[in-house]
N, C-alpha and C positions, 0 to 999 in steps of 0.2 A: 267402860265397854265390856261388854259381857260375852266371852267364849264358847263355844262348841266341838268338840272332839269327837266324831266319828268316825269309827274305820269300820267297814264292808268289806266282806268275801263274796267274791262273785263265781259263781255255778253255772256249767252248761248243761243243759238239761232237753235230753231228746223230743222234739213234736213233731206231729203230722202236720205237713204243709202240702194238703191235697192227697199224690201219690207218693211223693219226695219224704225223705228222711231231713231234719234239719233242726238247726240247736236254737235255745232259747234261755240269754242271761236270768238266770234268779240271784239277786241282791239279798242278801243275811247280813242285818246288824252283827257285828260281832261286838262293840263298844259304843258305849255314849257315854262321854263324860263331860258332866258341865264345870266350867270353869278350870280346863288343864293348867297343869306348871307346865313348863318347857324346859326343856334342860340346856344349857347351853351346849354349843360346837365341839367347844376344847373337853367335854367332859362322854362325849356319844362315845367311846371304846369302851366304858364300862355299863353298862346296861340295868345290871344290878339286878336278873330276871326271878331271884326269887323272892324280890318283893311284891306281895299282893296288893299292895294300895292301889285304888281304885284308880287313881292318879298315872297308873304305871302301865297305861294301856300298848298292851300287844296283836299282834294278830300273826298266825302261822301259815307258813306259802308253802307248799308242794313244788318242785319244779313244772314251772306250764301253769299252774296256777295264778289268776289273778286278785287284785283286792284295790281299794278306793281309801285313802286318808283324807274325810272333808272336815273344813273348818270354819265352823259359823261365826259371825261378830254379830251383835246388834246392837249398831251404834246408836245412839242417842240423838246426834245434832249433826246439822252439815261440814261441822268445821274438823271431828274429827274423821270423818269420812275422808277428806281431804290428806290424811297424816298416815 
């Protein structure tokens, strides 16, 4: 089974909606990483953030700011879909 790791910052962004002022999400890749490690539970206090490997994806929040972490599978067969 083959992985996907993307994390999105999302922007609001002023439009015209006729006379009205009003916001509109823009979605920004910030990461794509194929095939992540995961880190275990017991080990998320240390982060280790000045490691550049590619593998060590972050994304940075502002307060009020939001952002999206998706994770793709492409599974191969029915059976593991089920697991």
């Amino acid at each position: 089974m083959n992985l996907q790791l993307i994390l999105v910052k999302q922007y609001l962004t002023p439009i015209a909606n006729g006379c009205n002022l009003a916001q509109s999400t823009q979605n920004i890749v910030v990461a794509d990483v194929p095939n992540p490690v995961f880190t275990p539970a017991a080990s998320l206090g240390d982060p280790n953030l000045p490691d550049p490997a590619i593998t060590n994806a972050t994304i940075a929040l502002a307060p009020g700011e939001t952002g999206q972490v998706i994770i793709r599978a492409n599974v191969g067969n029915s059976v593991d879909m089920q697991n």
